[in-house]
C-alpha positions in Angstrom: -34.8 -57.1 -22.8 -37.0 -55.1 -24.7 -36.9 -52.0 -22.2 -33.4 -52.2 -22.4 -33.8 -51.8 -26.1 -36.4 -49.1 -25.8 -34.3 -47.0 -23.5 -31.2 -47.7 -25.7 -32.9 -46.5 -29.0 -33.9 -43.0 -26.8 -30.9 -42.8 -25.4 -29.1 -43.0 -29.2 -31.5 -40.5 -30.7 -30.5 -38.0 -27.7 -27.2 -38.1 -28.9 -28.1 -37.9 -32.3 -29.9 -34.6 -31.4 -27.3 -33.2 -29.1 -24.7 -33.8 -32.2 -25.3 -30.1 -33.2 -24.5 -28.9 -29.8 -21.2 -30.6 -29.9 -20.7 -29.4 -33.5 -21.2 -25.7 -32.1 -18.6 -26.3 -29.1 -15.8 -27.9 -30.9 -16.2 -24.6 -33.4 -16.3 -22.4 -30.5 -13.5 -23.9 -28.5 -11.1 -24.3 -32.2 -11.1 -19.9 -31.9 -10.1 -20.3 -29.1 -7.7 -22.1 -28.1 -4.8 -19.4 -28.1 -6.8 -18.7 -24.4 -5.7 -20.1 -21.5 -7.8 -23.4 -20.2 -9.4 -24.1 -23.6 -6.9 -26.9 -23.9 -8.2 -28.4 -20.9 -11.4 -28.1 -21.9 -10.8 -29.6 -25.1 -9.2 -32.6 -23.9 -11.6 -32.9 -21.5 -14.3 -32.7 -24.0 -13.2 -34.8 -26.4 -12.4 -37.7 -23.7 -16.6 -37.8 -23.7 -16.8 -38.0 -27.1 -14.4 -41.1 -27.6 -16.4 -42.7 -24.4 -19.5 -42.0 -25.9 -19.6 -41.9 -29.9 -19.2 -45.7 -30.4 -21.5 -46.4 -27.3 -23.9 -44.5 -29.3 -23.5 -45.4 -32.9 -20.9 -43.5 -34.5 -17.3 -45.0 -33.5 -16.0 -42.6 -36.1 -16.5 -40.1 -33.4 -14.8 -41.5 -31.1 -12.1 -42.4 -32.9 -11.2 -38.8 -34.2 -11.9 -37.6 -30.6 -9.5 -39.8 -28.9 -7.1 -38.7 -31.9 -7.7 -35.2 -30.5 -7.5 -36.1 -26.8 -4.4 -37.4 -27.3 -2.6 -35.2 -29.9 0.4 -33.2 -29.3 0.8 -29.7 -30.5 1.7 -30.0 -33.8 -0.9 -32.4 -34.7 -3.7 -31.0 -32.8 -5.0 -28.2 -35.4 -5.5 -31.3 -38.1 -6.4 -34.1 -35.1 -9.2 -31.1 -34.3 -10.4 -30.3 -37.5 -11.0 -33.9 -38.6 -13.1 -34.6 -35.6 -15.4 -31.5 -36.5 -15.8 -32.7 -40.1 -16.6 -36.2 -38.9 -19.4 -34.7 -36.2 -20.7 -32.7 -39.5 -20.9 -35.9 -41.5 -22.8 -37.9 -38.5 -24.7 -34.9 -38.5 -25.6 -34.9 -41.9 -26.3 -38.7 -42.5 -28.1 -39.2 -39.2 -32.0 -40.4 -39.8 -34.6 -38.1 -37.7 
């Protein structure tokens, strides 16, 4: 079992490092989603993130992502912006 441990400790601080990448996209896709398909995207997006935050540590992620997967229009701006403060604070407090 200690492989398994070993890859899953890799596989966590890949996510960890791919955190700013998400960070940047989110951003990216919140300017624009006034263009057609960014919705999709979005959604589509933030299904990963609520599959993969918790698998990877942080279930606060997916938490405010599936809040965001799932949101209607009027709560989308807010569901959005949470979920891009809470992949800043992973961000921030995350060791390495």
């Amino acid at each position: 079992m200690e492989i398994e441990h070993e890859t899953m400790t890799r596989m966590r601080s890949r996510y960890r490092e791919s955190l700013p990448d998400k960070l940047e996209r989110l951003r990216t896709m919140q300017g624009r989603l006034d263009q057609s398909g960014v919705l999709t995207e979005l959604r589509a997006f933030a299904h990963q993130l609520a599959g993969s935050g918790a698998t990877f540590g942080w279930p606060e992620i997916s938490d405010a992502a599936a809040h965001v997967e799932h949101a209607d229009a009027t709560e989308l701006a807010v569901a959005l912006g949470r979920l891009i403060e809470v992949v800043g604070e992973a961000i921030a407090v995350a060791p390495g």
